[in-house]
N, C-alpha and C positions, 0 to 999 in steps of 0.2 A: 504494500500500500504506500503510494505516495506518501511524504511528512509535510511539501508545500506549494501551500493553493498559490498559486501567481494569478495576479486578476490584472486585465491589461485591455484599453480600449482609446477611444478618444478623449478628449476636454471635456466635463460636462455631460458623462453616461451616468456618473453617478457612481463609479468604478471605490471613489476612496471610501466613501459613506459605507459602503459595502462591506471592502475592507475592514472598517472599523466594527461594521456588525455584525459582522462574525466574529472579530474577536471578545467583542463585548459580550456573545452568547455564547462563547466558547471558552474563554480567559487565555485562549494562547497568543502573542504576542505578533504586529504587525507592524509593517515598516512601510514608509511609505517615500522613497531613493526619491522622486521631483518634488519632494518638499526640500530638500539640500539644494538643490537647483535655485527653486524659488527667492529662496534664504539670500543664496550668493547674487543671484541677483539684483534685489529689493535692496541688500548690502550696496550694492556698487552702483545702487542708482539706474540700474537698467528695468526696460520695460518688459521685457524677453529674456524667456530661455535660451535662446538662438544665442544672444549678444553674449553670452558666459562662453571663456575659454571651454572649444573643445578638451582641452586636457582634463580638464574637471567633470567634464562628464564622462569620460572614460575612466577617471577615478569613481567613480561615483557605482559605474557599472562594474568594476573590477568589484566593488566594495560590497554590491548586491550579491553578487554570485559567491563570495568570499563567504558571507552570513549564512549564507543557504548552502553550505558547504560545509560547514564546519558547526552550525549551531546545533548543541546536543538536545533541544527541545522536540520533545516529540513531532510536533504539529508549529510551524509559521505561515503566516499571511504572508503576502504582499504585494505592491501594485506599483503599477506606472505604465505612463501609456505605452512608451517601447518596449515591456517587457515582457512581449513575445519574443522581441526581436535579441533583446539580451540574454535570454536562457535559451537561443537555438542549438538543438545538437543535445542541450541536456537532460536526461532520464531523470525518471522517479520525480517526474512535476506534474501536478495536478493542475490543466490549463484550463482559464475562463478567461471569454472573449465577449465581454460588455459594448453596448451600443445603445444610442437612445437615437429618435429621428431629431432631424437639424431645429426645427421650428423647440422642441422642448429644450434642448442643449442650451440654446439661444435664450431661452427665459430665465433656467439655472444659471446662465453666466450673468445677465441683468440683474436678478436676483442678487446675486453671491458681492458683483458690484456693488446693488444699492447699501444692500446689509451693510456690509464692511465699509464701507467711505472710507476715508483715510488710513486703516489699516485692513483692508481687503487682504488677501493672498493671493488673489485672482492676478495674474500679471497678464499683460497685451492690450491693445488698442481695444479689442472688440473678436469674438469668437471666431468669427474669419479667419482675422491677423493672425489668432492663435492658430487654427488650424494651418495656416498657411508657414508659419514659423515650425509649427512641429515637424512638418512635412520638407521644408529645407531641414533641419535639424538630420533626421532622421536618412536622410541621403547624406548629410556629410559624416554622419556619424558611420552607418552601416549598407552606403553605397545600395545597390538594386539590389542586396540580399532581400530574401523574402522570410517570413517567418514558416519556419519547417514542420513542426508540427502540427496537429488538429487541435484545436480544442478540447477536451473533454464536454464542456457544455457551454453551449450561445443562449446569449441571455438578451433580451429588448426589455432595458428600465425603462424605457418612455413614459409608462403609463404607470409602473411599479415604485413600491417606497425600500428602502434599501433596505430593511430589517424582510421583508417578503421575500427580496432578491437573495438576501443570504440562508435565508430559511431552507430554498432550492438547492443552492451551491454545498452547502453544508450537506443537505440530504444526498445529494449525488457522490458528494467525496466519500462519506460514511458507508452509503448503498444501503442504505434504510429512510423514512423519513424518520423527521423529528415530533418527536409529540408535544405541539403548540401549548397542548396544557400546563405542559411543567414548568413554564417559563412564568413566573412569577416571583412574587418575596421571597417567600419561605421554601420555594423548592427549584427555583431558576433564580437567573441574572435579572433582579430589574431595570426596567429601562434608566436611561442616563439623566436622573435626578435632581438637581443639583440640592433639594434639600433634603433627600437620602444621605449625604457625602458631608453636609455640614457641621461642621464641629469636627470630621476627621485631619488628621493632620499627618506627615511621612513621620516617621519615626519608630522606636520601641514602644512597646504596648503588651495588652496581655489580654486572655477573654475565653469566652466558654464556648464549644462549638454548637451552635443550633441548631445547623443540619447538614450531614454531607452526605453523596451518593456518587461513586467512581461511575456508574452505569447510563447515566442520562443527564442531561443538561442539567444544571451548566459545566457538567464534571469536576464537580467541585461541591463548596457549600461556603456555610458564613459562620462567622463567628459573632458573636457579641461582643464586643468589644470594649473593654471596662473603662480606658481614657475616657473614649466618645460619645461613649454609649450608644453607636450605632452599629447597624453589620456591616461587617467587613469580609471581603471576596476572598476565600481561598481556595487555591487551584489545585488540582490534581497531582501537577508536576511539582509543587510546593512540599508538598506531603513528601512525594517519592523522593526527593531532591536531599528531605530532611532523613530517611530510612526510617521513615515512620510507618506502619501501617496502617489502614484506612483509620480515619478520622470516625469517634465514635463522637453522637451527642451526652454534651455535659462533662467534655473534655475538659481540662483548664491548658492553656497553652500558652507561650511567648514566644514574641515574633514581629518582626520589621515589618512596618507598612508604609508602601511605597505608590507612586501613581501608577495605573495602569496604561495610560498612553493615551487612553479612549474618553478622558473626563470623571474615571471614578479613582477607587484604590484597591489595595489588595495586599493581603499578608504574604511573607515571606520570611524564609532564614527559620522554619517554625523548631519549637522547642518544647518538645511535654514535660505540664509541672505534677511529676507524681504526689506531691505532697503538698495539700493547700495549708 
């Protein structure tokens, strides 16, 4: 079985959201290589990906494959538009090939503009430009190579919300579906909160487990968390990570919590207190 999903399409499929939603229902960790682009860009005053030294995007894409090479996590995300074109030739990858028709694309980039004003992330003139710079990009980059693989699955977000989209891609990687019901508080990942997360902070901590299940979403559970007093996400590979075995309820535990990348947090480094 593959270890990682690559998700890869145009500007404005909906492709990162995506990304992001599976990890947030999953808890495994996702990367997302043209936000580094962006970054250096915005950095140096440019409007465009285009305008950043080729050298850095070749850093950028050595840096991709390097992660996905070597990262001992069971299961990673990841996404960018070229990166069909930067894992050609590589096995053991799970491909999705994201699309949305131009007229939606075109309202997420207006949208994502008006939201952000002056701190957008959206970089380019206008979704053309963009399109048009990706597409020189992507010849100076990788010349009339064409991307070699199939997809595993094509996906039209057009009309889809990214947590539906990843529900699909999840189920297809798995080769089961997912049971929508377990996704909740107490026995899935809830959605991205911000007053679920309030009062948590990164650091050392300690707390009682409320519920975990290696078997089904979110592979993982929560703990209670006695700083915060709120739950906090712990992961499957957390567990394994510590040589613990399965997390029973009414645990007592200590353990680093850290952000997850996605807008929430999540335990780590865990440590069982046999004696309260």
């Amino acid at each position: 079985m593959p270890k990682t999903i690559a998700i890869y399409g145009p500007s404005c499929s909906l492709k990162s959201d995506i990304a992001r939603e599976i990890s947030r229902l999953t808890g495994f960790k996702v990367r997302h290589p043209g936000e580094a682009i962006t970054t250096k860009a915005k950095t140096e005053g440019k409007d465009s990906g285009l305008a950043v030294d080729i050298g850095y995007h070749k850093e950028i894409d050595d840096s991709t494959r390097e992660w996905i090479n070597t990262s001992a996590d069971q299961t990673i995300i990841v996404e960018s538009t070229h990166l069909g074109l930067v894992l050609n030739g590589k096995s053991d990858i799970f491909r999705v090939h994201i699309n949305s028709n131009d007229d939606i694309r075109g309202k997420r980039w207006s949208k994502r503009k008006e939201e952000g004003g002056g701190r957008t992330r959206q970089i380019g003139e206008n979704l053309a430009a963009r399109d048009k710079d990706d597409a020189e990009l992507q010849q100076n980059l990788y010349g009339t190579t064409e991307v070699g693989e199939v997809a595993q699955i094509f996906i039209d977000s057009s009309e889809r919300s990214a947590e539906d989209c990843a529900f699909e891609i999840w189920s297809a990687f798995e080769g089961k579906p997912i049971d929508k019901d377990l996704i909740g508080s107490t026995s899935g990942k809830p959605a991205m909160d911000k007053k679920l997360t309030k009062g948590i902070r990164p650091g050392s901590s300690s707390g009682i487990v409320r519920v975990y299940s290696v078997n089904r979403n979110p592979f993982g559970g929560y703990i209670d968390d006695e700083t915060s007093g709120k739950p906090v996400y712990v992961h499957k590979s957390a567990v394994e990570s510590a040589g613990l075995p399965p997390l029973e309820k009414g645990q007592h535990l200590r353990y680093e919590i850290e952000e997850d990348g996605v807008g929430g947090f999540r335990a780590v480094d865990l440590e069982l207190v046999v004696d309260r």
